[in-house]
MMTF fields as JSON, N, C-alpha, C and O atoms, coordinates in Angstrom:
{
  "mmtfVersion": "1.0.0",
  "mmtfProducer": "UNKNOWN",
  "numBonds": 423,
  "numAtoms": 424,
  "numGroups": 106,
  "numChains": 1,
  "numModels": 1,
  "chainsPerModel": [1],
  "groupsPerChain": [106],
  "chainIdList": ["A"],
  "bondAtomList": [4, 2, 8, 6, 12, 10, 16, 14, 20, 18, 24, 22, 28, 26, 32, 30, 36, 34, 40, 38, 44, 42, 48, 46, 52, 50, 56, 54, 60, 58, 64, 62, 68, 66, 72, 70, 76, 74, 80, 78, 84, 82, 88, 86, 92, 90, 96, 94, 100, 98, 104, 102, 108, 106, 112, 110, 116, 114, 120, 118, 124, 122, 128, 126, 132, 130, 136, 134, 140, 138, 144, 142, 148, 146, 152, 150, 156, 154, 160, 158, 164, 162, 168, 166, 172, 170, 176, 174, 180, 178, 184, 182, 188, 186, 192, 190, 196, 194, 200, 198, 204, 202, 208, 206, 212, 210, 216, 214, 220, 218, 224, 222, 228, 226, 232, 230, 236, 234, 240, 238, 244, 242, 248, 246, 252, 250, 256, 254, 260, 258, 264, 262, 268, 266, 272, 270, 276, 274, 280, 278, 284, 282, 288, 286, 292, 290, 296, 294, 300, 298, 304, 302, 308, 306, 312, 310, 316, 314, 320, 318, 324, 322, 328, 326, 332, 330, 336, 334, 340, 338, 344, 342, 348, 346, 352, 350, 356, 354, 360, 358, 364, 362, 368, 366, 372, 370, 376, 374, 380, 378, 384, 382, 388, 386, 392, 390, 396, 394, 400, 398, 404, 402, 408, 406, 412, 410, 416, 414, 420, 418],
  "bondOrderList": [1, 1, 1, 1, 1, 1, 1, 1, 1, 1, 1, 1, 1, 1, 1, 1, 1, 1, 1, 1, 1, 1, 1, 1, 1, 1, 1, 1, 1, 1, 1, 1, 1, 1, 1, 1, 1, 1, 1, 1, 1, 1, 1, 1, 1, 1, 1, 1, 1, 1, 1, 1, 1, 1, 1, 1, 1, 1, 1, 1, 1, 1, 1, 1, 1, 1, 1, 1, 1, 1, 1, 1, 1, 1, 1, 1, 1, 1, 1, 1, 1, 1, 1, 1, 1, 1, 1, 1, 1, 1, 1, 1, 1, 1, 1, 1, 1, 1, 1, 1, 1, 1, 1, 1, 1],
  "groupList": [{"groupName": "UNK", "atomNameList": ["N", "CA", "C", "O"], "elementList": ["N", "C", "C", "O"], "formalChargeList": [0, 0, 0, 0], "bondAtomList": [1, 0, 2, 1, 3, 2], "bondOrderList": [1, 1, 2], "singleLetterCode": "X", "chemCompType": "L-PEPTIDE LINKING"}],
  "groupTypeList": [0, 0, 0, 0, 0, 0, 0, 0, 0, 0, 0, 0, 0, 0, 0, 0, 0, 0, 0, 0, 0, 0, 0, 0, 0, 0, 0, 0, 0, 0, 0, 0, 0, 0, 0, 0, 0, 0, 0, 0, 0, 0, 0, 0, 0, 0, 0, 0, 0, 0, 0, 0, 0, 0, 0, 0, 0, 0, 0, 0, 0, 0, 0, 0, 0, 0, 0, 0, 0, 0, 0, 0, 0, 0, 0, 0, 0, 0, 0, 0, 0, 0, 0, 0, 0, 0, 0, 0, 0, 0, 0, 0, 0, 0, 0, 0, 0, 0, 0, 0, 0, 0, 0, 0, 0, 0],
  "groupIdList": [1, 2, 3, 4, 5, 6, 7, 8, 9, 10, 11, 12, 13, 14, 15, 16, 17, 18, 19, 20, 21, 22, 23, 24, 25, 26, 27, 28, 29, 30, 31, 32, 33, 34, 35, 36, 37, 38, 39, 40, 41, 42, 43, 44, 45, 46, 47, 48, 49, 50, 51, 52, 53, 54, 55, 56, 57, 58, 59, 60, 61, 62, 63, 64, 65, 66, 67, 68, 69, 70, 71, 72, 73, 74, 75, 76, 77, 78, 79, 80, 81, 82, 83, 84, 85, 86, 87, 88, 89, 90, 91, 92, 93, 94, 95, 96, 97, 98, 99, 100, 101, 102, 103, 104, 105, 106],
  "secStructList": [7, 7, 7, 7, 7, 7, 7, 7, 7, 7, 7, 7, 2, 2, 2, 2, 2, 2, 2, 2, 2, 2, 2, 2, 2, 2, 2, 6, 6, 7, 7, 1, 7, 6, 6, 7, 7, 7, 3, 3, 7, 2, 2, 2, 2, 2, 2, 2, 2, 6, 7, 7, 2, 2, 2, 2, 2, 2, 2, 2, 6, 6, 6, 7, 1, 7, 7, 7, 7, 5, 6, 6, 5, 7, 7, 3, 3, 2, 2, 2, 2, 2, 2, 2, 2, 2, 2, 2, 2, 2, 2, 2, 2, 2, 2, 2, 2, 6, 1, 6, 6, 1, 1, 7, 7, 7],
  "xCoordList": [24.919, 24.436, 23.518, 22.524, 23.98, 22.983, 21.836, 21.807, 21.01, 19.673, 19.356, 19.146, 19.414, 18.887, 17.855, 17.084, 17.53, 15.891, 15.935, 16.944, 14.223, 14.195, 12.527, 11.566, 12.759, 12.114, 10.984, 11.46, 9.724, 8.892, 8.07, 7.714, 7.933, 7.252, 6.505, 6.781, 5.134, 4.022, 4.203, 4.01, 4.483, 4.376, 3.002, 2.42, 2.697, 1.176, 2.543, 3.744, 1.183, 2.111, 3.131, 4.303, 2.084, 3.057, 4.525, 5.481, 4.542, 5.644, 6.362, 7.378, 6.043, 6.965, 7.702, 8.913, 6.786, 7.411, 8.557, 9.422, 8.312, 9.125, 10.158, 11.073, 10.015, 11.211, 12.596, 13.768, 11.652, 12.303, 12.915, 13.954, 12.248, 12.79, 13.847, 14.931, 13.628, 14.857, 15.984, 17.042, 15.924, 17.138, 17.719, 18.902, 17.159, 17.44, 18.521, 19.363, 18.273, 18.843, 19.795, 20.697, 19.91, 21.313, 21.799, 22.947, 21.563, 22.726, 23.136, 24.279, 22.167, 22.968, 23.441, 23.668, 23.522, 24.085, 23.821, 24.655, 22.231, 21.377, 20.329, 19.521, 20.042, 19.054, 17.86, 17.046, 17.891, 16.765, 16.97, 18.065, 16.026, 16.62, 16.83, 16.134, 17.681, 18.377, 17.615, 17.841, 16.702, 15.249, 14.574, 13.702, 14.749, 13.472, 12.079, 11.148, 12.165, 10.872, 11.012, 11.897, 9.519, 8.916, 7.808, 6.777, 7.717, 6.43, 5.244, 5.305, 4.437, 3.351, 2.412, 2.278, 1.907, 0.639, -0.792, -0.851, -1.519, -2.923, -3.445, -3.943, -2.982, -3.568, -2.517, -3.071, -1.076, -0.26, -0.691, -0.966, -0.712, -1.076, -2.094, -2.083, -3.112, -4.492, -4.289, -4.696, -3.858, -3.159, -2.587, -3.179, -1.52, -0.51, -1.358, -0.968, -2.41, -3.155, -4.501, -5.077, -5.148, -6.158, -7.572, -8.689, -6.962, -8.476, -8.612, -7.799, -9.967, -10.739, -9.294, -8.739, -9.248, -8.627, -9.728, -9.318, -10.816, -11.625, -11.634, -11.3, -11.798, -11.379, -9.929, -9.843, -9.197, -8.005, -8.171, -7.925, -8.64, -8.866, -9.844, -9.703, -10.579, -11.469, -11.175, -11.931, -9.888, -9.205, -8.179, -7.822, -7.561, -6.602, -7.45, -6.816, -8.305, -9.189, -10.097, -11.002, -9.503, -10.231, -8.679, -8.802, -7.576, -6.082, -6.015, -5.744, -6.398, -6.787, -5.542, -5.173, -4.955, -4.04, -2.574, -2.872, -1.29, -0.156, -0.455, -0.877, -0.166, 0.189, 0.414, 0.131, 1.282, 1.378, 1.078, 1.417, 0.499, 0.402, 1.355, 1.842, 1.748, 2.54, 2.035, 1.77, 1.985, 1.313, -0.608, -1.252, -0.83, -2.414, -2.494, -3.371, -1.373, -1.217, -1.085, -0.373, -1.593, -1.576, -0.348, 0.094, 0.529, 1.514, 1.746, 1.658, 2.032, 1.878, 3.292, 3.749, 4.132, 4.799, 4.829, 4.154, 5.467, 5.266, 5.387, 4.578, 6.453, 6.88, 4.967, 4.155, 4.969, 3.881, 3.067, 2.654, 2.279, 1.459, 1.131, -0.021, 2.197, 2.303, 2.043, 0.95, 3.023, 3.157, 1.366, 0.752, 0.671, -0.795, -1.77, -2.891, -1.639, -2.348, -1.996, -2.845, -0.456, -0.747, -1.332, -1.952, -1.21, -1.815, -3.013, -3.547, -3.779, -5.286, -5.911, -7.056, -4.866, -5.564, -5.855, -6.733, -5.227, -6.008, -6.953, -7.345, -7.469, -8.165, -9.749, -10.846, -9.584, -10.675, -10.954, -12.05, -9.797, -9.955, -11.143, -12.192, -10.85, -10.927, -12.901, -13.797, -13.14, -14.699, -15.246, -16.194, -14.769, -15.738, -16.105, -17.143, -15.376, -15.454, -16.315, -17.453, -16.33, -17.121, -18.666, -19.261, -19.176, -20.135, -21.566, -21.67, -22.292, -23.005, -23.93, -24.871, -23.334, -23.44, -22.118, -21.995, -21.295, -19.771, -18.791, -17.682, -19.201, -18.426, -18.16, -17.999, -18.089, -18.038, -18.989, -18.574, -20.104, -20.942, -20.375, -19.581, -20.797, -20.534, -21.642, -21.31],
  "yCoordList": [0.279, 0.393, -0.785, -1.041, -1.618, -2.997, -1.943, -0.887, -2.936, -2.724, -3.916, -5.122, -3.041, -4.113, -4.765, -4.171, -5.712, -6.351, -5.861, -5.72, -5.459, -5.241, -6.268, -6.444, -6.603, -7.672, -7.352, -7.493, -6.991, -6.442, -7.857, -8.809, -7.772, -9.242, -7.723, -6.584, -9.07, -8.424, -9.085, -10.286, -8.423, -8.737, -8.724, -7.642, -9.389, -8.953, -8.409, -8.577, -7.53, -6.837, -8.117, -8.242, -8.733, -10.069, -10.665, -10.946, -10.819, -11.132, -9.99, -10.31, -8.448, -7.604, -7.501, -7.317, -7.648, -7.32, -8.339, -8.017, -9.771, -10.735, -10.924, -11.738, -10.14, -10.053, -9.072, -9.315, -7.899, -6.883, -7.073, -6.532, -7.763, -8.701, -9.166, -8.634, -10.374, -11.034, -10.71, -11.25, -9.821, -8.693, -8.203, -8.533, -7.16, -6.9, -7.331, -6.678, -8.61, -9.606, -10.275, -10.735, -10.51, -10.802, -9.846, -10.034, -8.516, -7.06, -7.243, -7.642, -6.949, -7.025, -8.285, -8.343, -9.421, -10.538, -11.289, -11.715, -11.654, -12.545, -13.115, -12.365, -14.73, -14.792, -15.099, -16.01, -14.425, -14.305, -14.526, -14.914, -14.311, -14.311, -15.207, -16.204, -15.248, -16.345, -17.617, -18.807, -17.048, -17.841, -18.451, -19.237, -18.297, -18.98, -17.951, -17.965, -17.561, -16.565, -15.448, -15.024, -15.414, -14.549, -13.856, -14.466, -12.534, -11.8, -11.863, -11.497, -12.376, -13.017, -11.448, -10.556, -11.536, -10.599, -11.553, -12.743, -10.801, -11.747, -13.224, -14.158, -12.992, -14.14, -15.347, -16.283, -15.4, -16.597, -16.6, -17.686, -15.686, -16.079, -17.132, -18.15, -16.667, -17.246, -18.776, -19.678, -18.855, -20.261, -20.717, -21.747, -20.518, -21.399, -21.564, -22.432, -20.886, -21.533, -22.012, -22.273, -22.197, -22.508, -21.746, -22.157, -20.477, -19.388, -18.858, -18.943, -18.103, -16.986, -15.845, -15.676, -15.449, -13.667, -12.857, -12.323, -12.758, -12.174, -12.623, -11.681, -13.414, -13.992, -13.378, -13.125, -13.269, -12.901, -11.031, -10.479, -10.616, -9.306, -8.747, -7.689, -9.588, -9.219, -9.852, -9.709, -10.768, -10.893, -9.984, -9.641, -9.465, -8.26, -7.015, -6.212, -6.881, -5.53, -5.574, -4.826, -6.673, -7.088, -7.081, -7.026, -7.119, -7.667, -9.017, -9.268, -9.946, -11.139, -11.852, -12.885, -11.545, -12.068, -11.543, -10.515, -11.561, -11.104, -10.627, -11.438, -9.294, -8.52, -7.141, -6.408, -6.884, -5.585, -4.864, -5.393, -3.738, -3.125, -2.049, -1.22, -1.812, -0.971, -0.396, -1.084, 0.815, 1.703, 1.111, 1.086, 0.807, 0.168, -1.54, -2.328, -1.757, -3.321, -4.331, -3.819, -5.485, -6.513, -6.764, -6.409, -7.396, -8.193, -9.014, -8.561, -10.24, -11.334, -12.073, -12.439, -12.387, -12.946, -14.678, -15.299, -15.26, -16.546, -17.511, -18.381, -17.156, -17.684, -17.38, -18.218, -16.136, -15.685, -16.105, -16.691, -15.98, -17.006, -18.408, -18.791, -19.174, -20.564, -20.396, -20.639, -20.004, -20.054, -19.556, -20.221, -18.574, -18.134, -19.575, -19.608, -20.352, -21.278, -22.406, -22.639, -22.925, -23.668, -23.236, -24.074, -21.898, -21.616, -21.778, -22.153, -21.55, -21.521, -23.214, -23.643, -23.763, -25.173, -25.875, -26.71, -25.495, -26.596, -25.778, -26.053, -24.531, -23.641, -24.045, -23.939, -24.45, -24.648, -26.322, -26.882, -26.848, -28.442, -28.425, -29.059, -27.718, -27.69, -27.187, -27.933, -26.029, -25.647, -26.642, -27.142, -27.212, -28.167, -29.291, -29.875, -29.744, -31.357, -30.179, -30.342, -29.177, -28.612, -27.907, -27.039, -28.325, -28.253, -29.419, -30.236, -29.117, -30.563, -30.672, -29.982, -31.743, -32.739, -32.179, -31.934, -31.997, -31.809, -32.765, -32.749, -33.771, -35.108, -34.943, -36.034, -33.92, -33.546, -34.431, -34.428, -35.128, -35.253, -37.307, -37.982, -37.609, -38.888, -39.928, -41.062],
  "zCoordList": [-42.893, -41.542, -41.234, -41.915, -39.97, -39.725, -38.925, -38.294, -39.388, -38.752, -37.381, -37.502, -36.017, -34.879, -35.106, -35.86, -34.776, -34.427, -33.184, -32.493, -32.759, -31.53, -31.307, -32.055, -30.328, -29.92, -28.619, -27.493, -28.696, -27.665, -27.027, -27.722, -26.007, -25.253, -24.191, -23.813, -24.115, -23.29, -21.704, -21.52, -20.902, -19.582, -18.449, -18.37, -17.947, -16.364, -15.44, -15.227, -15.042, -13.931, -12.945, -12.591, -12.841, -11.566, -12.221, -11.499, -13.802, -13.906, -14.459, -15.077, -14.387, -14.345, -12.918, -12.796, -11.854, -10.596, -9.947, -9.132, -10.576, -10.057, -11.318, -11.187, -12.607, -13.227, -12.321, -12.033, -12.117, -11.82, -10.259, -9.88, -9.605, -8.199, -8.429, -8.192, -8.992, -9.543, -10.178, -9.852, -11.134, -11.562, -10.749, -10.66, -9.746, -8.304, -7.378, -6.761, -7.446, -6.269, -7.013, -6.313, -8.356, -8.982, -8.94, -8.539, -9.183, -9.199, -7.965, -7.742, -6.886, -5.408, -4.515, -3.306, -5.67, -5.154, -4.259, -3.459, -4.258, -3.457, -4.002, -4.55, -3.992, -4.349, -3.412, -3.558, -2.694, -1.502, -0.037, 0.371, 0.729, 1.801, 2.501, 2.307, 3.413, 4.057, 4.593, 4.372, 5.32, 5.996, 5.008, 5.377, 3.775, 2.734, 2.742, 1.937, 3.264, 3.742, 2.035, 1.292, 2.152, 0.775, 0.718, 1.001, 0.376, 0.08, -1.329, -2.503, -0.674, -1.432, -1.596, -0.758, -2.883, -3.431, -2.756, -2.449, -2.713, -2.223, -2.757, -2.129, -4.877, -5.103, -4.555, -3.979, -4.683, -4.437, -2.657, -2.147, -2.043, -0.414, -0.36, 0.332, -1.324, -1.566, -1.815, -1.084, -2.529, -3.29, -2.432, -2.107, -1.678, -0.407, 0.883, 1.665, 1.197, 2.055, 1.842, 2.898, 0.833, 0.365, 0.886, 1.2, 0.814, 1.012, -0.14, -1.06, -0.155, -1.641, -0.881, 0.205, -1.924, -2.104, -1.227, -0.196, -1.499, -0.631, 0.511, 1.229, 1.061, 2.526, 3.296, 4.498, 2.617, 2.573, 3.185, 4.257, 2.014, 1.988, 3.478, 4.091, 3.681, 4.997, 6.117, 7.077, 6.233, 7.587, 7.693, 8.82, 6.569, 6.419, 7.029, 7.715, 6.906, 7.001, 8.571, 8.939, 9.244, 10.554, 11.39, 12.613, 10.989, 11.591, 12.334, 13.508, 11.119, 11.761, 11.018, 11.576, 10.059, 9.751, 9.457, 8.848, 9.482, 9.684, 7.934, 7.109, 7.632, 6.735, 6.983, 7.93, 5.358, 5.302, 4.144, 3.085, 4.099, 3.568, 2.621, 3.39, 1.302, 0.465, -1.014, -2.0, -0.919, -1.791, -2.273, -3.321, -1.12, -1.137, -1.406, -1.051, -2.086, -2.271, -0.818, 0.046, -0.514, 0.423, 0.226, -0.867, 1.125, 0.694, 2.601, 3.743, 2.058, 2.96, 3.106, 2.023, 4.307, 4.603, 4.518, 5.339, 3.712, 3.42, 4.908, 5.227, 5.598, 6.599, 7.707, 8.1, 7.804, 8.656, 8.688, 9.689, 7.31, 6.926, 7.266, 7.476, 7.314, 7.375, 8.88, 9.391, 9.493, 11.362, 11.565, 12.4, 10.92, 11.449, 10.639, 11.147, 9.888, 9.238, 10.922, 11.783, 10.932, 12.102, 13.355, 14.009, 13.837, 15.135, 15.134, 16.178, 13.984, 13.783, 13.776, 13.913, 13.597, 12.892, 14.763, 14.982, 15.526, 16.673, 17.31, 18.444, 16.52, 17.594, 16.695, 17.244, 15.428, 14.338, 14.413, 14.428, 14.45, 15.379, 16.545, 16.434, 17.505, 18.787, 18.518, 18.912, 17.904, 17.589, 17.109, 17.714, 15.84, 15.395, 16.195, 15.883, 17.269, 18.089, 18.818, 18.378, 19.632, 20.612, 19.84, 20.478, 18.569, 18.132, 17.692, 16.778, 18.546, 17.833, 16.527, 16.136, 16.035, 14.422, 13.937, 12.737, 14.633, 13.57, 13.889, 13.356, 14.901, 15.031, 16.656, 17.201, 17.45, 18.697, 19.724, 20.883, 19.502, 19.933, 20.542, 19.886, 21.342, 21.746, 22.285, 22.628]
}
């Protein structure tokens, strides 16, 4: 009688969930969606637009930024994200020139 090897590897939750994603979407024969568009956990949101996680967490908790919520977890639209980073950027442009000593001043 052969004896199997069995082989145990330690997973973080993040790369259990994007193993198990990815398995997913090869069984049902996609590898994502059509748009390029992707659901981000707080820290990679964090990372693609260059805010704290906490920052994150308290514009989520104000509805200042496009998310959703699932089983208590954040989860952030990659596409959304990006489109709310440009809308914001000429409105944060626009404060700092209309503040004086922030370069606004002539």
């Amino acid at each position: 009688m052969d004896k199997e090897k069995i082989l145990f590897t330690v997973l973080s939750h993040d790369e259990l969930s994007m193993l198990m994603e990815t398995s997913v979407r090869r069984a049902i024969g996609t590898d994502g969606p059509a748009d390029g568009d992707a659901l981000l956990n707080t820290r990679q949101a964090a990372a693609l637009i260059c805010y704290k996680e906490s920052t994150l967490y308290g514009l989520a908790k104000q509805n200042q930024i496009p998310h959703s919520k699932t089983r208590g977890k954040l989860l952030f639209s990659r596409n959304a994200l990006l489109e709310w980073v440009k809308a914001k950027a000429p409105e944060t442009n626009n404060q700092s020139l209309n503040k004086p000593g922030k370069g606004g001043e002539i």
